[in-house]
C-alpha positions in Angstrom: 19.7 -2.4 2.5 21.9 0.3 2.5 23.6 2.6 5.2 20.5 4.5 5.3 18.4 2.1 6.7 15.3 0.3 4.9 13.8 2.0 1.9 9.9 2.1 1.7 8.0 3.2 -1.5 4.3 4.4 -1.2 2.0 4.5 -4.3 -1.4 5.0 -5.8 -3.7 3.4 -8.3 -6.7 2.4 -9.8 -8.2 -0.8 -10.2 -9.1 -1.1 -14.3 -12.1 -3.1 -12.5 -13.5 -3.2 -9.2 -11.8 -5.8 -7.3 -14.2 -9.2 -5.7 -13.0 -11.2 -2.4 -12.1 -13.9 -4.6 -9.9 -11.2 -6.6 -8.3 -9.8 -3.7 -7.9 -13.0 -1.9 -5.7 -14.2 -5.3 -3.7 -11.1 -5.3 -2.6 -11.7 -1.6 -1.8 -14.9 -1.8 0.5 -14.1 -4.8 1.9 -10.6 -3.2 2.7 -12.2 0.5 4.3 -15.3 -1.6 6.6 -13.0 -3.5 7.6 -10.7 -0.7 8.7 -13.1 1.6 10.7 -14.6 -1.0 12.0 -11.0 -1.5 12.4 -10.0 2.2 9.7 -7.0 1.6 7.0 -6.1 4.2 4.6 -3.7 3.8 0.6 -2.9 3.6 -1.9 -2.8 1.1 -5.3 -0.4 1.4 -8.2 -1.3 -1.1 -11.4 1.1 -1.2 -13.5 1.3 -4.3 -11.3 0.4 -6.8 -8.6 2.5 -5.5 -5.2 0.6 -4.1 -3.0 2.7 -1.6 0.4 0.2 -0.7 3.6 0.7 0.9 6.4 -1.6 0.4 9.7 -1.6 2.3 12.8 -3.1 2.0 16.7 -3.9 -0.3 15.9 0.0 -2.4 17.0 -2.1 -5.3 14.5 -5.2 -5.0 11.5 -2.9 -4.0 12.0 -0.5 -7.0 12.0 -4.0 -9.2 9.1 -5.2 -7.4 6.8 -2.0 -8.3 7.9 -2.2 -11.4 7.0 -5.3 -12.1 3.4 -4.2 -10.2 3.6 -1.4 -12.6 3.1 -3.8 -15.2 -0.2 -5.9 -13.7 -3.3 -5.5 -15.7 -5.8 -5.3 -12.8 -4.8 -1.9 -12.4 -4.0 1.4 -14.5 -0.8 2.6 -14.1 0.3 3.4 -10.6 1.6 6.9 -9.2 4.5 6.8 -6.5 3.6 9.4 -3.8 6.3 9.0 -1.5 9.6 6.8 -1.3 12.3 7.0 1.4 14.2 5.4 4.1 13.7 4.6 7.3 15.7 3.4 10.4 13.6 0.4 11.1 10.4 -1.4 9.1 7.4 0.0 9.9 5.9 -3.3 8.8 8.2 -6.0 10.1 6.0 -9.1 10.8 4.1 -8.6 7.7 4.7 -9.9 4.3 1.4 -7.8 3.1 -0.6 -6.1 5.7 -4.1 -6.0 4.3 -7.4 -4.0 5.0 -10.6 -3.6 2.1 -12.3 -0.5 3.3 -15.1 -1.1 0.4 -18.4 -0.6 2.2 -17.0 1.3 5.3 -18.0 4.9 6.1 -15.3 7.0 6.9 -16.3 7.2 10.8 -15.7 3.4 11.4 -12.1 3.3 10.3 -9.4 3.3 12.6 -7.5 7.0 12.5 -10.8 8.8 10.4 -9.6 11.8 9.9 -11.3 15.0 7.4 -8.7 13.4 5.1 -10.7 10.6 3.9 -14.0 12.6 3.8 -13.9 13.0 0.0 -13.3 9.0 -0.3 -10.4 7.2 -1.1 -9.3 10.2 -3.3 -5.8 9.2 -5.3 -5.0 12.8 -6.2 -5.3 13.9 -2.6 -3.2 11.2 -1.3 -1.0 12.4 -4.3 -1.2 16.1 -2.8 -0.4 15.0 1.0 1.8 12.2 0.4 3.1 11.7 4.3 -1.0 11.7 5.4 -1.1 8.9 2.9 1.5 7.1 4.8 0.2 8.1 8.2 -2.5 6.1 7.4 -1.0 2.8 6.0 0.9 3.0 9.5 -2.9 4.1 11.4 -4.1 0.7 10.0 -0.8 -1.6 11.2 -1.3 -0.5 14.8 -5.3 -1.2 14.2 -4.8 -4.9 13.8 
């Protein structure tokens, strides 16, 4: 961590298949393992193939961190929408906050908003980057 606080990095991507439990359940396991090994927190989104994650932390070990995730098959490439720092963590009790919204409409999700009308829509969480972190944060104070 540095003098300005903890540093959180918000990306985008696509699954390069849709995702099963049994999938997701693997990846979570493996994600909460290495972040609390890491001391990163964040939350993790997952809505027809379509990830939307926010990870905080050392600016250092998160930037290593996505890049290593940059580098995981079960997804194309992902796009960084938003990094910066914050006073505080946002997600400080969890190692990876995680909600599938597969199979939800829009109107049962905590915080619906017109900005999820079109679906789980990377380019527009690419376009409206702080909305896309609105709602990572919508869904921690959900659970």
């Amino acid at each position: 961590m540095t003098d300005l606080g903890i540093y959180y990095l918000v990306y985008t991507s696509l699954a390069t298949r849709p995702m099963t439990d049994r999938d997701l359940t693997a990846l979570l396991v493996q994600a909460r393992n290495d972040n609390e090994r890491l001391a990163v927190t964040g939350m993790l989104l997952y809505r027809s193939a379509t990830f939307l994650q926010v990870l905080e932390g050392d600016e250092n070990i998160v930037d290593a961190l996505f890049e290593k995730i940059a580098r995981d098959s079960r997804h194309n490439p992902p796009k960084v929408i938003l990094t910066g720092h914050r006073a505080t963590r946002q997600f400080p009790n969890w190692s990876m906050g995680f909600t599938n919204l597969s199979g939800f409409t829009e109107q049962n999700l905590p915080g619906f908003s017109e900005f999820l009308s079109e679906g789980f829509n990377t380019e527009e969480m690419s376009r409206q980057p702080q909305r896309a972190y609105q709602l990572l944060l919508r869904f921690r104070e959900a659970d």
